[in-house]
C-alpha positions in Angstrom: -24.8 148.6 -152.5 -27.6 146.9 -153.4 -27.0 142.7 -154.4 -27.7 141.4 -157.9 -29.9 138.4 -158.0 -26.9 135.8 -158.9 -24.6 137.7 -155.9 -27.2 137.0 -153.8 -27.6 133.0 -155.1 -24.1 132.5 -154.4 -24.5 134.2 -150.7 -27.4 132.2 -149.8 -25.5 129.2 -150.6 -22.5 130.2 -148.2 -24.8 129.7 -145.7 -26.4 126.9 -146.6 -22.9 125.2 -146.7 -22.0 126.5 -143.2 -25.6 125.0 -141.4 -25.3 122.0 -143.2 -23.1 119.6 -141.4 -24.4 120.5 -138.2 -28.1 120.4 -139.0 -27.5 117.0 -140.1 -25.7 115.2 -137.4 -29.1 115.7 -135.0 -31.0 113.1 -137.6 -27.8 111.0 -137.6 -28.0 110.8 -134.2 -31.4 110.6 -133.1 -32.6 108.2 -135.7 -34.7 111.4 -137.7 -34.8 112.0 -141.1 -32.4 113.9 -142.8 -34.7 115.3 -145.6 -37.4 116.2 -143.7 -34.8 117.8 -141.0 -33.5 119.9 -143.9 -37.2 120.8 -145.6 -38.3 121.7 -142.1 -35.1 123.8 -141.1 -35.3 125.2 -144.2 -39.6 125.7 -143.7 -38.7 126.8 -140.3 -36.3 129.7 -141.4 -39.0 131.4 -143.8 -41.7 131.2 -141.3 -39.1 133.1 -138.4 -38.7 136.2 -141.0 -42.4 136.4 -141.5 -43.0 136.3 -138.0 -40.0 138.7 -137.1 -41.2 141.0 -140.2 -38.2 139.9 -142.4 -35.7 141.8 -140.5 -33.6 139.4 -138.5 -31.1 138.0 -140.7 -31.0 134.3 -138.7 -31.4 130.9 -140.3 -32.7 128.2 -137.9 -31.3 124.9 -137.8 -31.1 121.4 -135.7 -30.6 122.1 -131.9 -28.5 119.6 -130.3 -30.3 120.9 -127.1 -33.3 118.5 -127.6 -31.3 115.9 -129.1 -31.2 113.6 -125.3 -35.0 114.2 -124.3 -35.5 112.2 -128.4 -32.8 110.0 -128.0 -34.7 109.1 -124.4 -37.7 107.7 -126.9 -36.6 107.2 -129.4 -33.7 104.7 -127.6 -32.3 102.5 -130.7 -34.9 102.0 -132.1 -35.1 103.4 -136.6 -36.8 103.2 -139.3 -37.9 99.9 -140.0 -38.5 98.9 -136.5 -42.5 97.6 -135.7 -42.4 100.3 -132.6 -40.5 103.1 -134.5 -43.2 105.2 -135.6 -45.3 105.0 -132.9 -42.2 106.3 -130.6 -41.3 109.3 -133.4 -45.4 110.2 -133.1 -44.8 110.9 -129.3 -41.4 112.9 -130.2 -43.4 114.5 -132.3 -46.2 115.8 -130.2 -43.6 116.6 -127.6 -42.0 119.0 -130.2 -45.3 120.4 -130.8 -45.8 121.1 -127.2 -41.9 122.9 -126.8 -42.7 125.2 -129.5 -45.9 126.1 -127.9 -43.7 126.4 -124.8 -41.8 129.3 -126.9 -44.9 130.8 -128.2 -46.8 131.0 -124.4 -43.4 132.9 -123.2 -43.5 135.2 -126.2 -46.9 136.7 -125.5 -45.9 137.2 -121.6 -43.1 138.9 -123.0 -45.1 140.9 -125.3 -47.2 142.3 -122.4 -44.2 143.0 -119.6 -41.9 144.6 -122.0 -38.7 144.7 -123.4 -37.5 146.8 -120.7 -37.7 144.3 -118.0 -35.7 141.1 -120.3 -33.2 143.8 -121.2 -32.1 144.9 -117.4 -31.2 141.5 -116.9 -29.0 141.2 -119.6 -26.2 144.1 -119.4 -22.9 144.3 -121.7 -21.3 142.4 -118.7 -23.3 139.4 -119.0 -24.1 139.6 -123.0 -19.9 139.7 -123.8 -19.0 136.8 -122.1 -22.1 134.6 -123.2 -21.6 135.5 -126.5 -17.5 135.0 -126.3 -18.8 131.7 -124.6 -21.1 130.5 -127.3 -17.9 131.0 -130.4 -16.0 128.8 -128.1 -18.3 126.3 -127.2 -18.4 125.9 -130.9 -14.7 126.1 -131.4 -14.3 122.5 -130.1 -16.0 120.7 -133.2 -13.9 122.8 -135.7 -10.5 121.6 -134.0 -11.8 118.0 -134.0 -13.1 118.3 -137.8 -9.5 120.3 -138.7 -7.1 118.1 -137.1 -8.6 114.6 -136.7 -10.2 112.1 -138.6 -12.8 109.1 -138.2 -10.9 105.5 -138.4 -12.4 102.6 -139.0 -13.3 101.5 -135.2 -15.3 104.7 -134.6 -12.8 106.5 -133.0 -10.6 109.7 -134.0 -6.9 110.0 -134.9 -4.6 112.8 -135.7 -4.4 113.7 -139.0 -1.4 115.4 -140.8 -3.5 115.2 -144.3 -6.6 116.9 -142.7 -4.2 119.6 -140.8 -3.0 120.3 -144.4 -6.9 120.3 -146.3 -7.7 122.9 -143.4 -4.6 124.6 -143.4 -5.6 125.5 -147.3 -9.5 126.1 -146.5 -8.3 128.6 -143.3 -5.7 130.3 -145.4 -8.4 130.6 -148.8 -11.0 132.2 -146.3 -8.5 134.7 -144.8 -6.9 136.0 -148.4 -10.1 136.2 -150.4 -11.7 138.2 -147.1 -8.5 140.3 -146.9 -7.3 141.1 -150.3 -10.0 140.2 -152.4 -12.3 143.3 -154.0 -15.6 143.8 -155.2 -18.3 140.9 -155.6 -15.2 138.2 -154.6 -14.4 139.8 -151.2 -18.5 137.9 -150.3 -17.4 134.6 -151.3 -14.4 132.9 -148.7 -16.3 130.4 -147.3 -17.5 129.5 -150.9 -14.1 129.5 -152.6 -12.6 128.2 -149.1 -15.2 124.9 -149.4 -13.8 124.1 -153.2 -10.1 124.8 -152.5 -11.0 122.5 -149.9 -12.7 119.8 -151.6 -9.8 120.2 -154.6 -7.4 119.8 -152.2 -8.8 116.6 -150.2 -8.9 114.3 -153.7 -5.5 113.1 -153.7 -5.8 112.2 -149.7 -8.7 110.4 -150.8 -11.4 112.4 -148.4 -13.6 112.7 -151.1 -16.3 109.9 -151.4 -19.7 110.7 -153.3 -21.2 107.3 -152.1 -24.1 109.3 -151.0 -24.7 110.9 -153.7 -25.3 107.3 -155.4 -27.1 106.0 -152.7 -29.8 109.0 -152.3 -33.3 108.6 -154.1 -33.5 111.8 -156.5 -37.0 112.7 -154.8 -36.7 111.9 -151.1 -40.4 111.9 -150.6 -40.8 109.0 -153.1 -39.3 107.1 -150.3 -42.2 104.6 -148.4 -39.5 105.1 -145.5 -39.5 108.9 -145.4 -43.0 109.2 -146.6 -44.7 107.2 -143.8 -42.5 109.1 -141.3 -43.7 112.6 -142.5 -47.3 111.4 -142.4 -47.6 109.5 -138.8 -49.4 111.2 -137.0 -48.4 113.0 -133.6 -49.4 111.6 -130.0 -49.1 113.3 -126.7 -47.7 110.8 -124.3 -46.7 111.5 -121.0 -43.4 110.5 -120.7 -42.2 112.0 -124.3 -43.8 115.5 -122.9 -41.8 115.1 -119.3 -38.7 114.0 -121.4 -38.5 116.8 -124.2 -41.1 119.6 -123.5 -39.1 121.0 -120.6 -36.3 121.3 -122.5 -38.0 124.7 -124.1 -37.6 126.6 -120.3 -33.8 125.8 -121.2 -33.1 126.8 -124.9 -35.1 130.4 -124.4 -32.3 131.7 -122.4 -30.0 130.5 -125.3 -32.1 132.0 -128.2 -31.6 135.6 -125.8 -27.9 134.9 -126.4 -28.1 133.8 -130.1 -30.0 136.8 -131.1 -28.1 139.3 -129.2 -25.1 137.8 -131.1 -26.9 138.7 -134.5 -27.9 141.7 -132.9 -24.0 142.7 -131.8 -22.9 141.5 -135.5 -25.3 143.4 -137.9 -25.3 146.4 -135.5 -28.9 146.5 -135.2 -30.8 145.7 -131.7 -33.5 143.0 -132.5 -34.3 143.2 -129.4 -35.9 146.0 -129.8 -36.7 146.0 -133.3 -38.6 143.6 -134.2 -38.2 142.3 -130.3 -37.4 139.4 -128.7 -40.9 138.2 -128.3 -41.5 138.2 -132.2 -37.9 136.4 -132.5 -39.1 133.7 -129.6 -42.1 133.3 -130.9 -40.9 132.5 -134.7 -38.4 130.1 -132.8 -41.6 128.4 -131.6 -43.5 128.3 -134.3 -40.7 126.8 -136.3 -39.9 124.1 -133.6 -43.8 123.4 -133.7 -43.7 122.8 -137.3 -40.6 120.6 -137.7 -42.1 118.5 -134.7 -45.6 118.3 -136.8 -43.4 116.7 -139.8 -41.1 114.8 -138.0 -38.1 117.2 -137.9 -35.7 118.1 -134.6 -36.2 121.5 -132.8 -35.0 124.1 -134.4 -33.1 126.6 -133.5 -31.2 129.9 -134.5 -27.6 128.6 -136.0 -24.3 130.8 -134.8 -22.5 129.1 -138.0 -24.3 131.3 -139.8 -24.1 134.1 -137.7 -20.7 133.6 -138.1 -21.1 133.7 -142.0 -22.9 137.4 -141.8 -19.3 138.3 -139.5 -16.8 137.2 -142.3 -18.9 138.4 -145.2 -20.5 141.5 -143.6 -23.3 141.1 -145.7 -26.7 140.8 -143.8 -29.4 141.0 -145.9 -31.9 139.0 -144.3 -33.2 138.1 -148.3 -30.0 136.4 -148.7 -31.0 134.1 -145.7 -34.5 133.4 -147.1 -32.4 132.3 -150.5 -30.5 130.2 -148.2 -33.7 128.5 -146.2 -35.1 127.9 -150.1 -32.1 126.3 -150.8 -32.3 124.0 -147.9 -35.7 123.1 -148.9 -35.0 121.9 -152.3 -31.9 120.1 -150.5 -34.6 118.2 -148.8 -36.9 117.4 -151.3 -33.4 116.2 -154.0 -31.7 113.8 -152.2 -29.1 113.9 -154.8 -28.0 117.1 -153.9 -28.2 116.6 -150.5 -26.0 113.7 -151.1 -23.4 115.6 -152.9 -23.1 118.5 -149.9 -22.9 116.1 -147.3 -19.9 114.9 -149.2 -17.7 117.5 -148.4 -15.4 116.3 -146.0 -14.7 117.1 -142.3 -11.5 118.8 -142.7 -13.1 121.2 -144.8 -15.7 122.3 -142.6 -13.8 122.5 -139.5 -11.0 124.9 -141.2 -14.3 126.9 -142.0 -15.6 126.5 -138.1 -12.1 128.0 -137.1 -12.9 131.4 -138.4 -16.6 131.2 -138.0 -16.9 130.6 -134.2 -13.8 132.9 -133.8 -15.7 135.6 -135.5 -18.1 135.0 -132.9 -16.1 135.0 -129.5 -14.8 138.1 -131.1 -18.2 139.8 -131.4 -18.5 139.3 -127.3 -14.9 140.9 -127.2 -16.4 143.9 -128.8 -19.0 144.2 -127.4 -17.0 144.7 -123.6 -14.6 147.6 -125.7 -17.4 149.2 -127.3 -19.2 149.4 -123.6 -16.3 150.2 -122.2 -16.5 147.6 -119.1 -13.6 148.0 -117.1 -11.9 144.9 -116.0 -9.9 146.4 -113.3 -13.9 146.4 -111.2 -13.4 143.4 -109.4 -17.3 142.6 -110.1 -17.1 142.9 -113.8 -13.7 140.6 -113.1 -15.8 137.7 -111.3 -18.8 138.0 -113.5 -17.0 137.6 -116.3 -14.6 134.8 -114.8 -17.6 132.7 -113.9 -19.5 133.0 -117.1 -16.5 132.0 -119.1 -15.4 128.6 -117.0 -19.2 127.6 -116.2 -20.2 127.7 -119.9 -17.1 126.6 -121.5 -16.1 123.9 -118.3 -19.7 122.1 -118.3 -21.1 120.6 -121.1 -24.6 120.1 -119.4 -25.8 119.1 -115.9 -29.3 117.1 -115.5 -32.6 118.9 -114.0 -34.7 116.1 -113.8 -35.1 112.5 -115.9 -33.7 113.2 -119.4 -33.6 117.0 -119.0 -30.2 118.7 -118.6 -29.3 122.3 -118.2 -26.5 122.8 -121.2 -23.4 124.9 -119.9 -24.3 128.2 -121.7 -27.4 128.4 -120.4 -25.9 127.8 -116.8 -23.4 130.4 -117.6 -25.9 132.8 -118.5 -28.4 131.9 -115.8 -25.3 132.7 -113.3 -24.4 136.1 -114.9 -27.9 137.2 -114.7 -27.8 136.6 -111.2 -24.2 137.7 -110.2 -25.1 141.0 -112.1 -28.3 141.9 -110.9 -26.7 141.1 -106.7 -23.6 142.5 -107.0 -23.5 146.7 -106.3 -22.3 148.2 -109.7 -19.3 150.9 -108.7 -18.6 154.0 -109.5 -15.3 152.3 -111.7 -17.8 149.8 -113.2 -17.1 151.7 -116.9 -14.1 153.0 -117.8 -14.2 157.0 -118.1 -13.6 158.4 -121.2 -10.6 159.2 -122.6 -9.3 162.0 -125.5 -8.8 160.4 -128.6 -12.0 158.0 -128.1 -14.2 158.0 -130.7 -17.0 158.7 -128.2 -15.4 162.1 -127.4 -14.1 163.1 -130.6 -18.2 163.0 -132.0 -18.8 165.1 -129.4 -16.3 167.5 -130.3 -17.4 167.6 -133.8 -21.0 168.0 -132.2 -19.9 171.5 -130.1 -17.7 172.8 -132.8 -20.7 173.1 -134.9 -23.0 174.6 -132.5 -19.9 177.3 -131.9 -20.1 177.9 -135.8 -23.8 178.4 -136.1 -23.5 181.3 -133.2 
């Protein structure tokens, strides 16, 4: 059924909502802007679905993949500083250069064909990756549910937060269970203000940012003479951050055959995974030319598209405007950062579940049989190296993150190992599988 204009407001800002807090804890970070981070995530977004012909319902936002290599440059130094610009114009140029990265390995895979990325990546080796990235994920959402900031920096259990996400978690499950019609597409939007309502008397609700925030954030000398510097090529910026791009590919493979496994649709294929790699890059290319992060396709939202099932990729350009005018009204932006941790990580809790589930389904759906002791030890190895390892370093400030080790090492183990006889499970009566064929031969018998 075809969205009205105000459903599709309301949907767009679900997933604007879920992006948020993570797309803005890079700049926190790194010593980047937040405005610009959210005008070019936002920026970045529109220019992937024009690219990947407005069929890929992803929205790109900060990669924490990068965030090392600009920390290596940036160091402590921020806005303000007399060397501070001249280091972000080098982080800059360097982010121009990774998204060409992206772009270069597009076109190569333009011309060699789907065919040869997709024999490397079997149902195997895509279920596990995928049931590794929700529960990579799953980590932050515990931390944000349970635990809160004290006043030395570090975190503390929380009984008030357990109770603010025990509300959000149970909002998001009724609405998406019981609730009919236009409703049943709103939990993580009612979920957010049961969850704000309930955090006022613990007193997790502060709106000193929204006080604090210019209304335009481009009227700001800071910001403005940060969006206009222009970029340099140094050396060591391109050894410490270009690199990075050989990494995150095999992670945007995983990302997009996540979105793929949710909608039901193989972008791989359709609009492929060189248009998808190369709107990546040119998004990344663009954020660096501004003086944004890398950006990167967000599995919060992903997760969003799994609790909703709504994936209309319009809904997700609604969302990327939004982010843009976030950027540009710093009020706003203000008032969204606002929402408290215990809030968003009761949301994380379903969204990065909905996730690791997706990579479950994907191993029933392709019937992999566990009892193969290959699939067994592919499987094992993907799930401890991606989840166990947080990253290992390459070379200088470069690191190889966990999931793209795990995948790396599926690739590998899959495309060694012998694949059995026993490899799939055979099909049994009552499968879905065999009953369609039934249905399929009892009409042939009624035609003759």
């Amino acid at each position: 059924m075809e969205k009205s204009k105000g459903q599709k407001i309301i949907l767009g800002i679900q997933h604007v909502l879920a992006m948020f807090g993570a797309t803005v804890l890079v700049p926190a970070l790194t010593g980047l802007n937040t405005s610009i981070t959210l005008f070019s995530a936002g920026v970045g977004t529109l220019l992937f679905h024009l690219i990947t012909k407005k069929k890929v319902p992803v929205f790109l936002g900060s990669s924490f993949a990068f965030m090392g290599g600009i920390m290596a440059i940036i160091g402590d130094s921020r806005i303000g500083d007399a060397d501070f610009l001249e280091k972000l114009a080098s982080v800059k140029g360097a982010l121009i250069v990774a998204g060409l990265i992206y772009v270069a390995f597009a076109v190569l895979i333009r011309f060699l064909g789907y065919e040869k990325v997709n024999k490397l990546l079997p149902p195997i080796v895509t279920g596990p990756v995928i049931i590794v990235i929700g529960l990579r994920l799953s980590g932050s959402a515990i931390n944000n549910a349970f635990y809160r900031t004290v006043s030395d920096g570090s975190s503390v259990f929380s009984l008030s937060s357990v109770v603010v996400s025990v509300c959000v978690l149970a909002t998001v499950v009724i609405v998406s269970v019981f609730a009919r019609g236009v409703y049943n597409l709103m939990p993580i939007l009612f979920a957010i203000i049961v969850g704000c309502l309930v955090s006022i008397p613990f007193g997790f609700m502060h709106l000193d940012a929204v006080s604090e925030a210019h209304f335009f954030s481009f009227m700001d000398p800071d910001v403005l003479a940060q969006l206009t510097c222009i970029p340099t090529f140094k050396p060591d910026a391109l050894l410490a951050i270009a690199p990075i791009a050989l990494v995150t590919m095999i992670e945007h493979v995983g990302d997009i055959t996540t979105n793929s496994a949710v909608v039901g649709k193989n972008f791989m294929v359709d609009p492929g995974i060189h248009r998808t790699l190369m709107g990546d890059g040119i998004a990344t290319a663009f954020a660096g030319l501004i003086g944004g992060p890398a950006n990167t396709t967000y599995g919060e939202n992903t997760g969003v598209l799994a609790v909703t099932k709504n994936y209309d990729p319009s809904i997700i350009r609604i969302a990327a405007v939004f982010a843009i005018c976030i950027g540009i009204f710093g009020k706003v932006g203000g008032f969204i950062s606002s929402i408290p941790a215990a809030v968003t990580g009761g949301i994380g809790i379903v969204l990065y579940g909905m996730i690791a589930s997706v990579g479950v389904r994907i191993l029933i759906n392709n019937r992999i049989n566990f009892g193969n002791s290959r699939n067994l030890m592919i499987a094992s190895i993907i799930v401890v190296l991606g989840i166990g390892c947080d990253s290992i370093p390459i070379y200088g400030t470069v690191t190889l993150s966990g999931l793209a080790l795990a995948a790396l090492a599926g690739i590998l183990l899959a495309a060694v190992l012998p694949e059995g006889k026993d490899s799939i499970l055979p099909t049994v009566h009552g499968d879905v599988s065999l009953n369609e064929e039934a249905v399929v031969d009892n009409k042939k018998r009624t035609k003759r």
